[in-house]
C-alpha atoms as an extended CHARMM CRD file, in Angstrom:
* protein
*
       205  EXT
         1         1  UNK       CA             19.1440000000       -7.2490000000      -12.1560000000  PROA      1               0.0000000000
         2         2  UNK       CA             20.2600000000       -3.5900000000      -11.2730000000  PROA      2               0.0000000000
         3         3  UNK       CA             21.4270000000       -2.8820000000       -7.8790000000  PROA      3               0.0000000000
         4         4  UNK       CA             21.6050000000        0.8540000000       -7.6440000000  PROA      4               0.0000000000
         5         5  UNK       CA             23.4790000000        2.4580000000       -4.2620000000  PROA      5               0.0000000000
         6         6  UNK       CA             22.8870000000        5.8740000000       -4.0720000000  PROA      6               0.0000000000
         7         7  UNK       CA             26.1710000000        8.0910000000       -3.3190000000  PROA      7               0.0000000000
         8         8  UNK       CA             26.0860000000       11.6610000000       -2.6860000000  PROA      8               0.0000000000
         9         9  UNK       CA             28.6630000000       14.0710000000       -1.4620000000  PROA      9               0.0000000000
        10        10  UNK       CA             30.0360000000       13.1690000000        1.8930000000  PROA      10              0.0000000000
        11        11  UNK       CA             29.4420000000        9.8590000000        1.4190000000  PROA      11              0.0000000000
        12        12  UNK       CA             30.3740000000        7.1180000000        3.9100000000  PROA      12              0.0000000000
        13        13  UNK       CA             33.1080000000        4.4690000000        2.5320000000  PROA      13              0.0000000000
        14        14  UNK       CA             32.3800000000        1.6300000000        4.3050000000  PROA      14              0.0000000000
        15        15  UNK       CA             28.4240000000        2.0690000000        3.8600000000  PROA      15              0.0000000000
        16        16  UNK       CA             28.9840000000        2.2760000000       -0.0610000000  PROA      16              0.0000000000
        17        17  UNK       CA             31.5710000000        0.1780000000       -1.0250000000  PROA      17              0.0000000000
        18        18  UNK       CA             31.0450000000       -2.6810000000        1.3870000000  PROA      18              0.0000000000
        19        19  UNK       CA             27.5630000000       -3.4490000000        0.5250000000  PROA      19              0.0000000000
        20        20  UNK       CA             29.0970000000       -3.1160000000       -3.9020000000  PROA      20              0.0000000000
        21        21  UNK       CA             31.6910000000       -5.6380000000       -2.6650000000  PROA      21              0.0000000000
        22        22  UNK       CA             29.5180000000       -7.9470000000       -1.0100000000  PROA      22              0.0000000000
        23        23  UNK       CA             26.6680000000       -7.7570000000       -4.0160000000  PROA      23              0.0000000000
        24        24  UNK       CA             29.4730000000       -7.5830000000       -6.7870000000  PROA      24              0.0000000000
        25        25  UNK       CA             30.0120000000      -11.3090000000       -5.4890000000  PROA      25              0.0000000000
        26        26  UNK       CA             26.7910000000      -12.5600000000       -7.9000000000  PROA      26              0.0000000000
        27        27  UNK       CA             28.3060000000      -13.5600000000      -10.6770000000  PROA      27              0.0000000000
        28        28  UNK       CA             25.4300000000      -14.2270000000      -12.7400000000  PROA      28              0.0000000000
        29        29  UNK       CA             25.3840000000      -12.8540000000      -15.9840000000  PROA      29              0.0000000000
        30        30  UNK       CA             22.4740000000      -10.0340000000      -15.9280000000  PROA      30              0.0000000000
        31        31  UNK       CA             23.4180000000       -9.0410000000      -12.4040000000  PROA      31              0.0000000000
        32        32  UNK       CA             24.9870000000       -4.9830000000      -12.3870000000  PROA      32              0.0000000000
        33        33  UNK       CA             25.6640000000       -2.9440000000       -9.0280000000  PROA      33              0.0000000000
        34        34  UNK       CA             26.4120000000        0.6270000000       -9.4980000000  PROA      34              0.0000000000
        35        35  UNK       CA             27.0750000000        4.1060000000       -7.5170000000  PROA      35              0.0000000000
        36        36  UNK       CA             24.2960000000        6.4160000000       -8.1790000000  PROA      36              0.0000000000
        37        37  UNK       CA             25.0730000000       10.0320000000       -7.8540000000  PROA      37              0.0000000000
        38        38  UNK       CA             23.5460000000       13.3640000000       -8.4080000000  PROA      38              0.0000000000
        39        39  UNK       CA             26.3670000000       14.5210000000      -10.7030000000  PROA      39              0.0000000000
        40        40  UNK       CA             29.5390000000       12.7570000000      -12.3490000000  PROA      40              0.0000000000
        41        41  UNK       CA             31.5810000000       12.6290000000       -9.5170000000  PROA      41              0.0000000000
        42        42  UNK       CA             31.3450000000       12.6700000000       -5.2720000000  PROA      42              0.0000000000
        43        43  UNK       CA             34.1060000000       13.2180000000       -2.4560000000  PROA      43              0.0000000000
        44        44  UNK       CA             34.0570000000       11.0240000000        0.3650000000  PROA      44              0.0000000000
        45        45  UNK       CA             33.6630000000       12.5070000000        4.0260000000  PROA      45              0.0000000000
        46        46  UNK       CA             38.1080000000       11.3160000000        4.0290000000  PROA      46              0.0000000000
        47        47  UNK       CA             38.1990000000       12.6580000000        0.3890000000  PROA      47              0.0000000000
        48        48  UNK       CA             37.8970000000        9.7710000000       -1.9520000000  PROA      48              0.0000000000
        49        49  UNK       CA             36.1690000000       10.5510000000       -5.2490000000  PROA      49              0.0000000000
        50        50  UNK       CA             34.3200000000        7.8750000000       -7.1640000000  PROA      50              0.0000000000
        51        51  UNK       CA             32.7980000000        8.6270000000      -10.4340000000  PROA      51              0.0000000000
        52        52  UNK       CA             28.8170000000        8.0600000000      -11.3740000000  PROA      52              0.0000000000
        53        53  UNK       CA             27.9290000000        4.7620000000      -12.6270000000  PROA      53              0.0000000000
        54        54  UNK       CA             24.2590000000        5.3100000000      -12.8160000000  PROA      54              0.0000000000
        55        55  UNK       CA             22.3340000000        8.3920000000      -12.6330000000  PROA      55              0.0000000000
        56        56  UNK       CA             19.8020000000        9.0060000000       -9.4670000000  PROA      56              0.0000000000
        57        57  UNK       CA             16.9470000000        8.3340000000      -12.4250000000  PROA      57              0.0000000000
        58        58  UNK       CA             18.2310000000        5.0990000000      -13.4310000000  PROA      58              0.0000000000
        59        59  UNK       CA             18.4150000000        4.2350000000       -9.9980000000  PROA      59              0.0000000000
        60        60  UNK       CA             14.8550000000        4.1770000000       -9.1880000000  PROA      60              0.0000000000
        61        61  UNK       CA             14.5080000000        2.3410000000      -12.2870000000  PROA      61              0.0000000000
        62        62  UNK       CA             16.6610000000       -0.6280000000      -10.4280000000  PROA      62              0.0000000000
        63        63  UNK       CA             15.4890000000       -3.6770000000       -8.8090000000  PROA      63              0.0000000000
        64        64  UNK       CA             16.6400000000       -2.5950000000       -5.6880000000  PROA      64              0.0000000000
        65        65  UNK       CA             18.1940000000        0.4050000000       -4.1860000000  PROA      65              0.0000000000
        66        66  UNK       CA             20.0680000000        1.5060000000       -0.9550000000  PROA      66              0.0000000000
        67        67  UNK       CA             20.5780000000        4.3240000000       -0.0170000000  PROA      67              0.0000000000
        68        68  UNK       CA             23.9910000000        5.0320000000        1.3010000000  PROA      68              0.0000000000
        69        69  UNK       CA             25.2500000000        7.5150000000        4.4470000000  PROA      69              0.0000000000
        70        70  UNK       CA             26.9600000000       10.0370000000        4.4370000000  PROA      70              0.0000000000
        71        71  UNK       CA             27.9750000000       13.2450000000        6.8940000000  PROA      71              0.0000000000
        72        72  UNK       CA             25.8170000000       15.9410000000        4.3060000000  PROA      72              0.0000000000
        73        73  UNK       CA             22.5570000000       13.7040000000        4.4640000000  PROA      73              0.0000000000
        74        74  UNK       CA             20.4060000000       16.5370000000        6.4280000000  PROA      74              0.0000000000
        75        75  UNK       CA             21.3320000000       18.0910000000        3.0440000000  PROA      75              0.0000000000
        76        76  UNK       CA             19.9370000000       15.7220000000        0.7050000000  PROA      76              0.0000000000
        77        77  UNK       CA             16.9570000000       15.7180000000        2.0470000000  PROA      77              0.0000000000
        78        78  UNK       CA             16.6710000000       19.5380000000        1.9010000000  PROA      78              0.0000000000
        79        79  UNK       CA             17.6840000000       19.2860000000       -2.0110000000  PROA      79              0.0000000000
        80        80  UNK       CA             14.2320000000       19.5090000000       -3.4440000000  PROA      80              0.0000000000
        81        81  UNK       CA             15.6520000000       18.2520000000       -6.8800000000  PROA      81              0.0000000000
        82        82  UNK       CA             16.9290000000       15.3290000000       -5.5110000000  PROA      82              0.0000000000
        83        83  UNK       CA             13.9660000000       14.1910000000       -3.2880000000  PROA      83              0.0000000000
        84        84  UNK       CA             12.0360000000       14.8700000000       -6.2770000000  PROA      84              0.0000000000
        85        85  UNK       CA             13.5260000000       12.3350000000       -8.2050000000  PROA      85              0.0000000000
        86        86  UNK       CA             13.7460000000       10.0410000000       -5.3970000000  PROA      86              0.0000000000
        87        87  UNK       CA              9.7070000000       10.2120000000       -4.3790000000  PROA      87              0.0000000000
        88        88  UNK       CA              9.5110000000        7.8270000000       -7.5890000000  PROA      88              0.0000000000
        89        89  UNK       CA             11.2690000000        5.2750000000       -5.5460000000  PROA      89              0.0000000000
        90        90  UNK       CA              8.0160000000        2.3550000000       -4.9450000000  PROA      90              0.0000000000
        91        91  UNK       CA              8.5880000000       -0.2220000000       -2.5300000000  PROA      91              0.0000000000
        92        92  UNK       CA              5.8810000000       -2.3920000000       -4.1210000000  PROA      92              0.0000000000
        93        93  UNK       CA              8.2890000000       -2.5550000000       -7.8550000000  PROA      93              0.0000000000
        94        94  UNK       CA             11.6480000000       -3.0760000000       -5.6970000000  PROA      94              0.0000000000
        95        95  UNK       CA             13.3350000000       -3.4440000000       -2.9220000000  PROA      95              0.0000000000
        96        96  UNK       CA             14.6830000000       -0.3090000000       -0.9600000000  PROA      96              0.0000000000
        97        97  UNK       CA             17.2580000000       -0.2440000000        1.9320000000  PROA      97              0.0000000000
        98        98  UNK       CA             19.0640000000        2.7550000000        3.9050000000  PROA      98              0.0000000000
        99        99  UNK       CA             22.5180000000        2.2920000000        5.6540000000  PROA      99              0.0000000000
       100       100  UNK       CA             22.3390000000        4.7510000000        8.6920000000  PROA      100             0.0000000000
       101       101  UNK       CA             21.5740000000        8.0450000000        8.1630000000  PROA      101             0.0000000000
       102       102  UNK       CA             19.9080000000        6.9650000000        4.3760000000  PROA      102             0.0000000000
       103       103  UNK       CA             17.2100000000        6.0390000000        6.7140000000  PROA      103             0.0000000000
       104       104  UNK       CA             16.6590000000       10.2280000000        6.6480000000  PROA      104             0.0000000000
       105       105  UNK       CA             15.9970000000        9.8250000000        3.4870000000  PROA      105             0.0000000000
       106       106  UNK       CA             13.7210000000        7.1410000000        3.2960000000  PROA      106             0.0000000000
       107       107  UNK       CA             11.6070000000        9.0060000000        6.3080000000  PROA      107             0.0000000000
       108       108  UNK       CA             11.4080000000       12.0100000000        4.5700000000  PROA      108             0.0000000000
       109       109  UNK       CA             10.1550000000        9.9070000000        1.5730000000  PROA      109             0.0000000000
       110       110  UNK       CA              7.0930000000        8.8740000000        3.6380000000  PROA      110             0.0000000000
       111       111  UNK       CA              8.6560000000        4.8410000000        3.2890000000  PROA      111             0.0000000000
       112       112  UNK       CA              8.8550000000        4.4830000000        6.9240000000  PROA      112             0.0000000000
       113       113  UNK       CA              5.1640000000        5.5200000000        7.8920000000  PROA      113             0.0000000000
       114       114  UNK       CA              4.9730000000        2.8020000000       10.2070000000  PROA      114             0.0000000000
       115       115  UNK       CA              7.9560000000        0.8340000000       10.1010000000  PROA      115             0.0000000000
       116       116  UNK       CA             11.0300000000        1.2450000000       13.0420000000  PROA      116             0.0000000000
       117       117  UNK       CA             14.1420000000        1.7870000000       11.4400000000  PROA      117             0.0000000000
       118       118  UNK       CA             17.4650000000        1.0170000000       12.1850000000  PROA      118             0.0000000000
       119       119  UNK       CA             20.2100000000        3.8120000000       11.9220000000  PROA      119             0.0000000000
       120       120  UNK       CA             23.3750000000        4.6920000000       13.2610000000  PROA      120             0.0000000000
       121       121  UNK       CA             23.6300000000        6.6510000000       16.9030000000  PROA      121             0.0000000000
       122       122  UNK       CA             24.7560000000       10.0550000000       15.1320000000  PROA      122             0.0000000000
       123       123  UNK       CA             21.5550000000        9.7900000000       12.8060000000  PROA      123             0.0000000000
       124       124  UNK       CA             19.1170000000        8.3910000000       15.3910000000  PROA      124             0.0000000000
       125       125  UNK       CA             17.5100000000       11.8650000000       16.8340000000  PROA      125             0.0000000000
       126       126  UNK       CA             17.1340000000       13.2950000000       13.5380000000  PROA      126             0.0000000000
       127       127  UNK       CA             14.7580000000        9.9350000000       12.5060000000  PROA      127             0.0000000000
       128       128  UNK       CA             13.2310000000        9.9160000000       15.7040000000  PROA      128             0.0000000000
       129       129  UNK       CA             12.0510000000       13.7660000000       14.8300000000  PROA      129             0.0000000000
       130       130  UNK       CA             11.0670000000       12.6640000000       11.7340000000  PROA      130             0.0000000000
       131       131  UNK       CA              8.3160000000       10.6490000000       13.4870000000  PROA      131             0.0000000000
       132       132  UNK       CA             10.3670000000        7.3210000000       12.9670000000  PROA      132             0.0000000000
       133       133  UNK       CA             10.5210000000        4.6800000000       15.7570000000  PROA      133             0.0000000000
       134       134  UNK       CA             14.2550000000        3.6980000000       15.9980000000  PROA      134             0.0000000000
       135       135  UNK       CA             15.7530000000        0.3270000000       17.1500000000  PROA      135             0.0000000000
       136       136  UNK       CA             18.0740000000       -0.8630000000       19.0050000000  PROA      136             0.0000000000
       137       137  UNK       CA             19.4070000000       -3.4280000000       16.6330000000  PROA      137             0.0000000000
       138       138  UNK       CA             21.7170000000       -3.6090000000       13.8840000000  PROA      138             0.0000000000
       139       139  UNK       CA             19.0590000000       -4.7140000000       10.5320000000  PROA      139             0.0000000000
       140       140  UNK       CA             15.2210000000       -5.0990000000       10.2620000000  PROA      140             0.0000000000
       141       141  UNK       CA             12.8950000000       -5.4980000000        7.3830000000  PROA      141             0.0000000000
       142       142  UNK       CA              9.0620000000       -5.3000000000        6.6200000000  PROA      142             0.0000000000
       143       143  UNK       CA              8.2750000000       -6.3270000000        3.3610000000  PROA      143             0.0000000000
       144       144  UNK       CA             10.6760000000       -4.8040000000        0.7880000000  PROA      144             0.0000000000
       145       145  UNK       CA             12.0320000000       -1.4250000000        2.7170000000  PROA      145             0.0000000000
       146       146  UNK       CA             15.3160000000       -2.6260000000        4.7590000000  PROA      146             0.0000000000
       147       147  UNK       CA             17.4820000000       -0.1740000000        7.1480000000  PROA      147             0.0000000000
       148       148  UNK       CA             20.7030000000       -1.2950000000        8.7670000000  PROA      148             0.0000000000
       149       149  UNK       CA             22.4490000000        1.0630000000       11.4400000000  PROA      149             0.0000000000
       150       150  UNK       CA             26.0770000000        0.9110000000       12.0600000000  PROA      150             0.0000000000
       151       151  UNK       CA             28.5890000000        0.8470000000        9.0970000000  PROA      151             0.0000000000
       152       152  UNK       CA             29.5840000000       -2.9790000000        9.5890000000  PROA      152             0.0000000000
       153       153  UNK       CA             26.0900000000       -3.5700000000        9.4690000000  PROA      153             0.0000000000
       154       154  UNK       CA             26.0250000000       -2.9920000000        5.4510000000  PROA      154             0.0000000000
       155       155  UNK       CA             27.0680000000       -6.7110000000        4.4020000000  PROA      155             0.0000000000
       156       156  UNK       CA             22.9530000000       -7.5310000000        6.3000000000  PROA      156             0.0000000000
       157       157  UNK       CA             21.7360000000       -5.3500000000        3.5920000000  PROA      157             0.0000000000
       158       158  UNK       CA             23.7020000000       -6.3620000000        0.8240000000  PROA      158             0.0000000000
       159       159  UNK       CA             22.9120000000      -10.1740000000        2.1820000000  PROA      159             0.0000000000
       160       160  UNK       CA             18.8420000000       -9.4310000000        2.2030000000  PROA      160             0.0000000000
       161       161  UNK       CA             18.9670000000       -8.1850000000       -0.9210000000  PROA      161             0.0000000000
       162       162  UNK       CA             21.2860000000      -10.8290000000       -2.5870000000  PROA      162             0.0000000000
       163       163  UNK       CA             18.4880000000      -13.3430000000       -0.7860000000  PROA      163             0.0000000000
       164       164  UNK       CA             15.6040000000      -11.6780000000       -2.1170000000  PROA      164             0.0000000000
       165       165  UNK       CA             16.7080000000      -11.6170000000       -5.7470000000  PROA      165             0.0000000000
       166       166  UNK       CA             18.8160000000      -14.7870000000       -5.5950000000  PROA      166             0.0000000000
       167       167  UNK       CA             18.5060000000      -16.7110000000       -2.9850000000  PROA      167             0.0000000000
       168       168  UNK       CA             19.9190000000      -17.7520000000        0.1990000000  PROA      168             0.0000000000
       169       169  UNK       CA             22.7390000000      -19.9710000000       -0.8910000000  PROA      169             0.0000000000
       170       170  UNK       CA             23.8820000000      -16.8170000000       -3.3170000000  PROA      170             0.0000000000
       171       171  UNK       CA             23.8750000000      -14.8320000000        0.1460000000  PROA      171             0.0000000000
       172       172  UNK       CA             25.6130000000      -17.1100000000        2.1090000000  PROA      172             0.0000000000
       173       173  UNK       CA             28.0990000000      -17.3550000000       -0.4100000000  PROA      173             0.0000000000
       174       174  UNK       CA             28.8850000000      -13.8770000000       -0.6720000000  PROA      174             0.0000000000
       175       175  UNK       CA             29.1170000000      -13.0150000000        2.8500000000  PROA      175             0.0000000000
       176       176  UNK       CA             31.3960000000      -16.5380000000        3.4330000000  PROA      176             0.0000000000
       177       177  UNK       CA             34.0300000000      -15.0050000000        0.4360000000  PROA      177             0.0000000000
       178       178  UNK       CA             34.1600000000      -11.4010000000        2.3700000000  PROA      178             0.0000000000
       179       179  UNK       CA             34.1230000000      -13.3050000000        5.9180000000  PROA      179             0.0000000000
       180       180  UNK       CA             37.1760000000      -13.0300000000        8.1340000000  PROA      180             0.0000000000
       181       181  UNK       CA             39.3970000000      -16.2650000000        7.9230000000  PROA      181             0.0000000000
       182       182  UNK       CA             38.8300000000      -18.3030000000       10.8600000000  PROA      182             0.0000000000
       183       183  UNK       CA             35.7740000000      -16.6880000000       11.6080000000  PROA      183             0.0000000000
       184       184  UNK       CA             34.0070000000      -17.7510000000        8.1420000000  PROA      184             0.0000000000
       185       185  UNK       CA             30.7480000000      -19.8940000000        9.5820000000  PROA      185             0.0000000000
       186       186  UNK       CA             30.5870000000      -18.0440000000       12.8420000000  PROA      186             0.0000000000
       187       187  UNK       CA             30.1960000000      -14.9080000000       10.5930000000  PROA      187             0.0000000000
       188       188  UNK       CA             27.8080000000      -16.5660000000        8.2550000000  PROA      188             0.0000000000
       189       189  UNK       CA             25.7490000000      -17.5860000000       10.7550000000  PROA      189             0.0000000000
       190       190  UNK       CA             25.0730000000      -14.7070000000       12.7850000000  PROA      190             0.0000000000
       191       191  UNK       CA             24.0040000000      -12.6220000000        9.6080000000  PROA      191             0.0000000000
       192       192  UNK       CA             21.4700000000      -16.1920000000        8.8750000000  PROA      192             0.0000000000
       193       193  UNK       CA             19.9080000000      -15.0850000000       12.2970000000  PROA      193             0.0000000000
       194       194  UNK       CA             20.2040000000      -11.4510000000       11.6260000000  PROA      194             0.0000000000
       195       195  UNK       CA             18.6010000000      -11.7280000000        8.2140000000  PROA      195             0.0000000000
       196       196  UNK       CA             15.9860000000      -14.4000000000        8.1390000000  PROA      196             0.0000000000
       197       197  UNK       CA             13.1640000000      -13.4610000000       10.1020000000  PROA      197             0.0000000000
       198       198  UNK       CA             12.8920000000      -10.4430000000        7.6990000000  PROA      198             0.0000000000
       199       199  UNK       CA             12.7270000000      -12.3410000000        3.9580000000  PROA      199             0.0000000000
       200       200  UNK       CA              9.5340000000      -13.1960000000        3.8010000000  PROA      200             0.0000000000
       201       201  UNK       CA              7.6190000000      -10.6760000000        2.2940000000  PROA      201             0.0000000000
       202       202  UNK       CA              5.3560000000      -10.1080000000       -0.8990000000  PROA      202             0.0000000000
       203       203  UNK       CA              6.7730000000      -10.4810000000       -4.5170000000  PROA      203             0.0000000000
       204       204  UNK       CA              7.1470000000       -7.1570000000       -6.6430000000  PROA      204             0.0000000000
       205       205  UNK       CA              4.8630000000       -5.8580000000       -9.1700000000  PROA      205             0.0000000000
């Protein structure tokens, strides 16, 4: 299983490399989570550069992609190179999630015709233009397209998609290891309720 996140220039931190944390917890042994990026190398909106681990072509090769936030997203989706690539994204082959503003991305795609996302507040009136209904909650699902808004919100997406492809106890197991001490089944539970409602949905071609 590949588990692409897509990571462009200004990217968020905690939208990217929580949700690798929380997925890099699978330890099975065909189970890979990389960055995707446009070229070999991106600088975070506080300046920390990561290097490409999978091209944006591999990525919609992978059994499920999200696509991260960042502050430059408005230009991503402007970038007709890059959208072209990403229009061979198919919800029906994998699963596809946006943190925040990646739900721009996924809009712009066409993947939201008729599914409310989820973003974050900055995002929000740039989705809404887009023609997307946006809610007022933290993670929602229809079939295998996923947005989460808020960057604490990314261990629900990571969690859905661990779910999908591995099960519930592999979810609960990953978000119990990142979990604040003390606060471990509290935590574990309220991403259950978050989650749950949302993983029933058709298999993928």
């Amino acid at each position: 299983m590949h588990i692409a996140i897509l990571t462009f220039e200004g990217y968020n931190e905690l939208d990217s490399l929580i949700a690798l944390g929380v997925l890099n917890r699978v330890r099975t042994a065909d189970w890979r989570v990389t960055l995707a990026t446009p070229g070999p190398r991106v600088t975070s909106m506080n300046g920390v550069v990561v290097e490409q681990m999978s091209t944006l072509d591999e990525a919609c090769a992978a059994d499920a992609v999200i696509v991260g936030s960042g502050v430059a997203t408005r230009e991503v989706v402007e970038d007709p190179a890059i959208m072209a690539v990403l229009r061979r994204l198919d919800p029906s082959r994998r699963l596809i999630a946006a943190q925040c503003s990646g739900a721009l991305v996924l809009a712009r795609l066409g993947l939201l015709d008729g599914i409310p996302a989820c973003t974050d507040l900055s995002t929000k009136p740039w989705v809404v233009a887009a023609g997307v209904d946006v809610l007022d909650q933290p993670f929602y699902a229809k079939g295998n397209i996923a947005t989460a808004g808020g960057c604490l919100a990314s261990p629900y997406l990571a969690a859905w998609i661990i779910a999908r492809l591995e099960g519930n106890a592999a979810a609960e197991g990953a978000l119990h290891y990142v979990a604040p001490v003390g606060e471990k089944e509290e935590y574990v539970a309220r991403a259950r309720r978050t989650i749950t409602p949302y993983l029933h949905a058709p298999a993928l071609a």
